[in-house]
C-alpha positions as CSV (number, residue, x, y, z in Angstrom):
1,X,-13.5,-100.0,-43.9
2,X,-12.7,-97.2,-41.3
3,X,-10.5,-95.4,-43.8
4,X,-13.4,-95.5,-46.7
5,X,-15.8,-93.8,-44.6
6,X,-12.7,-91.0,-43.7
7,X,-12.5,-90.7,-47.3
8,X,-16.3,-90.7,-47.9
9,X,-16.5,-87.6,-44.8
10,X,-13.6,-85.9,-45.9
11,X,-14.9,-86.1,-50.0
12,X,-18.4,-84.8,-49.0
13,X,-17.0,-82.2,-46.7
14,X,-14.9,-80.6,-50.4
15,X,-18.4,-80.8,-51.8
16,X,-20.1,-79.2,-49.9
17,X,-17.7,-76.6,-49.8
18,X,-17.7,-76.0,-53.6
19,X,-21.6,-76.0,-53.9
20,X,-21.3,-73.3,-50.6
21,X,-19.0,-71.3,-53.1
22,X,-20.8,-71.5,-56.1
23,X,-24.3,-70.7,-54.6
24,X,-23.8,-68.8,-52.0
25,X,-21.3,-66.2,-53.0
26,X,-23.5,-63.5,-52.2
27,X,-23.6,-64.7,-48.5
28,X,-20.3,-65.5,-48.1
29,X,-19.1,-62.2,-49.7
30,X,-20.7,-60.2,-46.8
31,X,-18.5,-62.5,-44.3
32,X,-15.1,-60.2,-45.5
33,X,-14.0,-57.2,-45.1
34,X,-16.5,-54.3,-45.9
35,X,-14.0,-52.7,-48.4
36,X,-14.3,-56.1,-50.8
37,X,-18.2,-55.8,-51.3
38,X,-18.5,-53.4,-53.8
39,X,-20.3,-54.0,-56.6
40,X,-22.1,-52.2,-59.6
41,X,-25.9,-52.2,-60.5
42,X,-28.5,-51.3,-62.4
43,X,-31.0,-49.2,-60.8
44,X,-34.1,-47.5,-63.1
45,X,-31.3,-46.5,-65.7
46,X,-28.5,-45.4,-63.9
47,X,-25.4,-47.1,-62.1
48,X,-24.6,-47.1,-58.8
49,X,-21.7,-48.4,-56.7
50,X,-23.2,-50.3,-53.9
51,X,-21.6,-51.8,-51.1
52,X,-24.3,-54.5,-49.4
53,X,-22.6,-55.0,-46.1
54,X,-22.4,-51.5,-45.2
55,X,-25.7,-50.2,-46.7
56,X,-23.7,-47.2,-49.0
57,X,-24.0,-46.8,-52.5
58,X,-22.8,-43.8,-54.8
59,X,-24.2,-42.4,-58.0
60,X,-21.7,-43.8,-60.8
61,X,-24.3,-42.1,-64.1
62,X,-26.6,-43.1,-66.4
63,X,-26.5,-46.3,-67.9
64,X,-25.3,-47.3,-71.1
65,X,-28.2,-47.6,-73.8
């Protein structure tokens, strides 16, 4: 019985983990280093290199059409 429940804890615990990865990789991303947060978006036309855990962003161009 003990060891069910272990295995019940410890089966819930990887759960959790892999819904904490799949929905929240935004907010764990800004847990890492700041160098590993870039990422590219879309603003009004152009693209811009934006890092969210630092606040910096460049001017890439315009957007493809």
């Amino acid at each position: 019985m003990r060891s069910l429940v272990k295995a019940l804890a410890i089966g819930l615990a990887f759960v959790a983990l892999v819904m904490l990865g799949y929905f929240g990789r935004d907010y764990v991303k800004l847990l890492g280093p700041p160098e590993k947060c870039w990422e590219i978006k879309e603003v009004e036309g152009r693209l811009y290199k934006v890092n969210p855990c630092t606040g910096q962003f460049v001017l890439i161009g315009d957007a493809p059409r």
